[in-house]
C-alpha positions in Angstrom: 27.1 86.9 257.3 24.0 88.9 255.9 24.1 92.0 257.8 21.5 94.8 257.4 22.3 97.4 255.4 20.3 101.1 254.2 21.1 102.7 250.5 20.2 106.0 249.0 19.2 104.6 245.0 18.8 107.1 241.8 17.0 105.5 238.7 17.9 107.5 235.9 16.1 106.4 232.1 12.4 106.0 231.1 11.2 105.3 235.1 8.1 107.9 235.0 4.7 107.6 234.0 5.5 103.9 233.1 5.0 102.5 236.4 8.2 101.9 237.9 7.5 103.5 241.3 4.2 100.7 241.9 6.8 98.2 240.5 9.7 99.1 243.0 7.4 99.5 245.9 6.2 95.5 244.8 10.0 94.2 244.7 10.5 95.6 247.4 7.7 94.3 249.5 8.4 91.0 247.7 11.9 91.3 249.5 10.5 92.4 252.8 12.3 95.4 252.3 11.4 99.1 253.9 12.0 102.1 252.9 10.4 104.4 249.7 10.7 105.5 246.4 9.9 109.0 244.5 9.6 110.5 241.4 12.3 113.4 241.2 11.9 116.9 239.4 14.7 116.5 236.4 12.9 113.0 235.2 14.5 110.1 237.6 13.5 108.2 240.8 14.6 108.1 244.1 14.5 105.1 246.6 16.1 105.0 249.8 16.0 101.0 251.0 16.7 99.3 253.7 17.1 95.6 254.9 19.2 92.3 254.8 22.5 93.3 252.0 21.5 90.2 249.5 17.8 91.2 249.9 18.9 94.3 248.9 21.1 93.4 245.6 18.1 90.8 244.2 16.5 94.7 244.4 18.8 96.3 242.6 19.4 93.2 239.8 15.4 93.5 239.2 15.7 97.5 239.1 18.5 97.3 236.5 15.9 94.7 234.3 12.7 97.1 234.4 9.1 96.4 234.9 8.8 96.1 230.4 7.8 99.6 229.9 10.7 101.6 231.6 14.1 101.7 230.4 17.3 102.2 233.0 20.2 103.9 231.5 21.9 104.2 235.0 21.6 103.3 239.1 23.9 105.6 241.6 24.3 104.0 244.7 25.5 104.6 247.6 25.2 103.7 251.0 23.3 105.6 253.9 25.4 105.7 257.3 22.4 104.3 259.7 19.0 103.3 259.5 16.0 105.4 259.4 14.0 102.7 261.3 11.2 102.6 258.5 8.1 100.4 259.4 7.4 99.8 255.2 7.8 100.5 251.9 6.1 103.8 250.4 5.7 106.2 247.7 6.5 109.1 248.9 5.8 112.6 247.6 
């Protein structure tokens, strides 16, 4: 069974000022996925996703590849105890 699922994401590497949050917020409307994604003070990115659990690791597989310029030395993960009810996806500052 795919059930729905919401995860708290931090993208630590090269992921700022190299396009990664306009790539994220593509996979994830590719993926039909809601949620959003933001650059963080100490140099990573935050995403906070929700929707269908294999939907959700084809997200993470594509973050862990890079849009060609960034470069991802780690992903924590961890999951987020109910959903937030987003609409979309968004940047979010």
């Amino acid at each position: 069974m795919n059930s729905r699922k919401q995860i708290h994401l931090v993208v630590i590497g090269r992921v700022q000022g190299v396009g990664f949050r306009y790539f994220v917020t593509q996979k994830a409307n590719e993926l039909n996925l809601v949620g959003w994604v933001k650059n963080k003070m100490d140099g990573s990115v935050e995403i906070e996703i929700e929707g269908n659990s294999d939907s959700i690791k084809t997200f993470i597989d594509f973050l862990k590849i890079g849009n060609g310029c960034s470069r991802i030395d780690r992903i924590s993960k961890s999951e987020l105890p109910e959903s937030q009810h987003y609409q979309s996806f968004f940047v979010k500052y």
